[in-house]
Structures are given as structure tokens and as C-alpha cells.
Backbone bond lengths (Angstrom), bond angles and torsions (degrees), N, CA, C in turn:
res aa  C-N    CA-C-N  psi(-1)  N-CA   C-N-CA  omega(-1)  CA-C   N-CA-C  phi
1 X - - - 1.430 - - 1.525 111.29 -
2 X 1.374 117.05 -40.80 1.723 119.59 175.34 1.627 97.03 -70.38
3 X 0.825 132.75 -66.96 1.832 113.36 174.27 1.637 128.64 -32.03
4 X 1.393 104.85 -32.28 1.723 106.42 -174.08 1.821 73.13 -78.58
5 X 1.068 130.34 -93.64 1.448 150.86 -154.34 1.765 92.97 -25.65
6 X 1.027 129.13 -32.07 1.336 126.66 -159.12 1.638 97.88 -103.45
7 X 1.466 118.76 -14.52 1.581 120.06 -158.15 2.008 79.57 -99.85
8 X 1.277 103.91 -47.47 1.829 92.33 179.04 0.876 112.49 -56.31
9 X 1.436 132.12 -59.49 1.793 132.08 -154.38 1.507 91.53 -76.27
10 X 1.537 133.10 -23.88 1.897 113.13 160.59 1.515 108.12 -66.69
11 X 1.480 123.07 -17.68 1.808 107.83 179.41 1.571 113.24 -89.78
12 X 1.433 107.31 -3.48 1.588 98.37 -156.11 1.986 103.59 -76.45
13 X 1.634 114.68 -24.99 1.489 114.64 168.14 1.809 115.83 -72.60
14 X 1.165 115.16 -10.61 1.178 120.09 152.83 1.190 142.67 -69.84
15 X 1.819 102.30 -37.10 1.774 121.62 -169.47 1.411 74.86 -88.53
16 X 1.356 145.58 -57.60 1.702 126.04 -160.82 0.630 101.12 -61.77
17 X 1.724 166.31 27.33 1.583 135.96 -155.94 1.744 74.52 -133.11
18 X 1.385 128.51 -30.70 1.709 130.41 -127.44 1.684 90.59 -101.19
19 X 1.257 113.72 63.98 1.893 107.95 176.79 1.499 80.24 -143.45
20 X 1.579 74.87 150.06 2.158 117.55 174.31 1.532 102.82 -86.20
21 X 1.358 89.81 149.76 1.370 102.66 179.96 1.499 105.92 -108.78
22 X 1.373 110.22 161.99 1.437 128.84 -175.09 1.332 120.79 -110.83
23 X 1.606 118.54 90.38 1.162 118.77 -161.70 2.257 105.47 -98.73
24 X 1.025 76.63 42.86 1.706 76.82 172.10 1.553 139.32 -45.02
25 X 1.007 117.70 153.34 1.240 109.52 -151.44 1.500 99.40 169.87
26 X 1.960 108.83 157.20 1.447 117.98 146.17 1.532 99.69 -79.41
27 X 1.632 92.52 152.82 1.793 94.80 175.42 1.852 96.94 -91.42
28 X 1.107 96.14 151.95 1.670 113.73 -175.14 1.117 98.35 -109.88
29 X 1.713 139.93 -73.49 0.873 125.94 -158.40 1.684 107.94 -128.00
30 X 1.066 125.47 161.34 1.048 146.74 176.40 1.472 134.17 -120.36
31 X 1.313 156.60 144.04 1.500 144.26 -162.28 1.495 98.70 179.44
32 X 1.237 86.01 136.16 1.828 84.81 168.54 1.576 104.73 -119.53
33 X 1.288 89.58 115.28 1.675 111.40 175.39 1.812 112.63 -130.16
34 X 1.319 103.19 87.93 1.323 106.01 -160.76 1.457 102.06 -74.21
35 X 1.687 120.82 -49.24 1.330 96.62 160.91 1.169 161.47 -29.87
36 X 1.748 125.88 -14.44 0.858 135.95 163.16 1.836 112.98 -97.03
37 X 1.362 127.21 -38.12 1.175 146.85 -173.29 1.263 112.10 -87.27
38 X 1.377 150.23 26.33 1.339 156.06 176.65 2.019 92.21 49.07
39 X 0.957 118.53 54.28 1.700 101.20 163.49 1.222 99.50 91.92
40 X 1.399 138.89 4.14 1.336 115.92 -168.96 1.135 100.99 -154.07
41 X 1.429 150.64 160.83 1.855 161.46 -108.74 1.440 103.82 -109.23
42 X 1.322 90.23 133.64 2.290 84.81 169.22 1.665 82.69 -113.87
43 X 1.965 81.14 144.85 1.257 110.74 158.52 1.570 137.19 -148.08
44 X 1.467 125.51 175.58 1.595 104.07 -159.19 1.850 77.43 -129.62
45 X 1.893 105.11 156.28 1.175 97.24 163.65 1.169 97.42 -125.55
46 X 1.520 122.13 -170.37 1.576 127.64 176.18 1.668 97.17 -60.32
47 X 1.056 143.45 -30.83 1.141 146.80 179.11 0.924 119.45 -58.92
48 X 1.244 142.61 -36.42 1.205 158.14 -132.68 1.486 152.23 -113.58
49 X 1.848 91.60 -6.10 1.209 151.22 161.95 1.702 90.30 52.22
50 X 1.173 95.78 61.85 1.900 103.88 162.46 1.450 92.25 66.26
51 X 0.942 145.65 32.91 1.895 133.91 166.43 1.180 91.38 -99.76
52 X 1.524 127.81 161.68 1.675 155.14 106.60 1.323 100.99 -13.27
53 X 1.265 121.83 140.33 1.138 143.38 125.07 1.449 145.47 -124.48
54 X 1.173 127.16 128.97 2.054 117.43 -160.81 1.506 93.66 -99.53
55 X 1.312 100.33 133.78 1.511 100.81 152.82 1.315 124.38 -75.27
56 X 1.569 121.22 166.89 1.461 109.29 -177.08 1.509 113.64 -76.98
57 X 0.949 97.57 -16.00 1.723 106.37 -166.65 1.471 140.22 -150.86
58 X 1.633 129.79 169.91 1.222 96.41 -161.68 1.682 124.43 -87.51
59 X 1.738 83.85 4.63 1.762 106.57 159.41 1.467 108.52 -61.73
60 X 0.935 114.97 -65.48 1.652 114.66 -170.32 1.675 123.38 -81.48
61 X 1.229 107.34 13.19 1.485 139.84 132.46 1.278 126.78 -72.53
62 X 0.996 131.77 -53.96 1.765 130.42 152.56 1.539 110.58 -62.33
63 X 1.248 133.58 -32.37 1.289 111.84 166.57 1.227 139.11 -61.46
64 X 1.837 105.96 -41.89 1.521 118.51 150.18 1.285 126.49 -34.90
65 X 1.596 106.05 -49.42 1.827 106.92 179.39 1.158 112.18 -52.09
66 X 1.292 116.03 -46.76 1.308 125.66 -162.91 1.193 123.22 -80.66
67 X 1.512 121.72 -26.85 1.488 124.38 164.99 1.396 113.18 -72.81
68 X 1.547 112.74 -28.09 1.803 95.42 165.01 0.974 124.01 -93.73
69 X 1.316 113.88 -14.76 2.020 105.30 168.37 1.781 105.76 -62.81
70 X 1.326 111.21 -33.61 1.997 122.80 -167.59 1.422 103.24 -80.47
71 X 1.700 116.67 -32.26 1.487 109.71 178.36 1.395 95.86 87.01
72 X 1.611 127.43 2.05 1.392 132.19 162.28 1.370 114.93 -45.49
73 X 1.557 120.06 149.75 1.405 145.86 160.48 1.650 102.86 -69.06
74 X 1.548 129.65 129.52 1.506 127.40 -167.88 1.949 88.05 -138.40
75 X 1.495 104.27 124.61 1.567 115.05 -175.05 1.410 109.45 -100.95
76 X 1.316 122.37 88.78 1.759 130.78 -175.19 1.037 135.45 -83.72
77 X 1.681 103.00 87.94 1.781 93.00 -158.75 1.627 98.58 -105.16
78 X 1.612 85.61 162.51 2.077 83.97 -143.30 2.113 76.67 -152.16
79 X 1.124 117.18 134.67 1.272 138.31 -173.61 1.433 117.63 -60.57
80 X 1.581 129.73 76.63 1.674 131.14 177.23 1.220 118.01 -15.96
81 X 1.491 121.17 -32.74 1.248 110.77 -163.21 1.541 123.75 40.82
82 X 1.130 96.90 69.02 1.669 140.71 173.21 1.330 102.07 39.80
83 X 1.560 93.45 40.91 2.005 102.94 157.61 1.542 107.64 93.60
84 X 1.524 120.11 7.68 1.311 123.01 170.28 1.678 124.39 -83.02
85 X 1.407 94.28 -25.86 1.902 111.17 156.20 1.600 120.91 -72.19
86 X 1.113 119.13 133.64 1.561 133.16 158.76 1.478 93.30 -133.56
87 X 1.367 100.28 158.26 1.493 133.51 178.45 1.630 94.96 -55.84
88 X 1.050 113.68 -46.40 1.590 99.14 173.87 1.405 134.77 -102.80
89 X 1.433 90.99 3.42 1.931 97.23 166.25 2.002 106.10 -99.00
90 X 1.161 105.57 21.93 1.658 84.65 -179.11 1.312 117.68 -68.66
91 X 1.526 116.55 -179.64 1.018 129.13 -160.37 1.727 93.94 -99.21
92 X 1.099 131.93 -179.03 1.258 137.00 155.40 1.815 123.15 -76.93
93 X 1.036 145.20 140.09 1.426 132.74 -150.14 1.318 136.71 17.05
94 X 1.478 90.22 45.05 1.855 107.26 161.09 1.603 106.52 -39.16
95 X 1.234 113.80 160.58 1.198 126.70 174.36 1.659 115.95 -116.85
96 X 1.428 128.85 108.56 1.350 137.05 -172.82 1.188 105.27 -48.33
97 X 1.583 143.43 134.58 1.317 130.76 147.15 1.454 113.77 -62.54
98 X 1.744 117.59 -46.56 1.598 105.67 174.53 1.821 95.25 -154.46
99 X 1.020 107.27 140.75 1.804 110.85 162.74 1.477 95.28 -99.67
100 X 1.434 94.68 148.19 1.317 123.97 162.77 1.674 115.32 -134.32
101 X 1.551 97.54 156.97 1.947 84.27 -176.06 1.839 96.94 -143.28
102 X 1.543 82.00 127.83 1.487 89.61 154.33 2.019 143.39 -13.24
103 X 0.904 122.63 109.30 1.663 118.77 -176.04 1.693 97.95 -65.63
């Protein structure tokens, strides 16, 4: 029982590090550059400090459309990589874990 107890409290600086960030934003631009995005649209939001971002899918490709045709708010959470990402350090064609959009 002191080994399990001792094997968690070594994961728990690990399990804190492991959260998505929220790169929110209106989307500005849009492009379809499938080569970089597995088949599916890069886009940037006000959030996003001028990077690419791919959605995972061709769901979250229609959500994009749709938040810039609506002028909708789109919430882009996209994987820290154990806290080395901020909304303004991304990389260029990050990959979204999921968009969601504003009602």
C-alpha cells in the first residue's frame, strides 16, 4: 500500500503539467492548406497571436466556417505540452484538440 501511495504522489507533478490551453478568439483567417493540416483548413483567431491552427476534423472545419461567416467567438483548445505552449508562444500549424463556438 506505501508503494501505490508513493508511485501517485511521484505522478501528481506530472498530472498538473497535462492541461490544454484556450486559445480563444474570433477566427480571422482561414486557408486551406491541407498539406500541412492532415486534409483539413488552417486557421488563425484573435487569440492566436498570428499562428495556424488545424482543426482535428472535418467537424471542426465546419465550425470554423461558421464562426466567421456568424462573427462568432471559437474556444481552441490545443495540447500545452506540459506547459511549454501559451497562446502566444505557439508553433505554426498547431493541431486543435477540439473547437468549440460560442451560441
Amino acid at each position: 500500500m506505501k508503494r501505490i501511495l508513493i508511485a501517485v504522489l511521484a505522478l501528481l507533478p506530472v498530472l498538473a503539467f497535462a492541461t490544454d490551453i484556450n486559445c480563444k478568439g474570433n477566427v480571422t483567417w482561414v486557408m486551406d492548406y491541407p498539406g500541412q493540416c492532415d486534409g483539413n483548413t488552417a486557421f488563425k483567431t484573435s487569440g492566436s497571436n498570428g499562428k495556424w491552427i488545424c482543426p482535428a476534423s472535418d467537424k471542426g472545419n465546419a465550425i470554423v466556417l461558421t464562426a466567421l461567416a456568424a462573427g462568432k467567438t471559437v474556444h481552441v483548445y490545443i495540447d500545452s505540452v506540459n506547459g511549454s505552449f501559451t497562446c502566444g508562444t505557439l508553433p505554426h500549424y498547431v493541431k486543435a484538440r477540439y473547437v468549440i463556438i460560442d451560441p
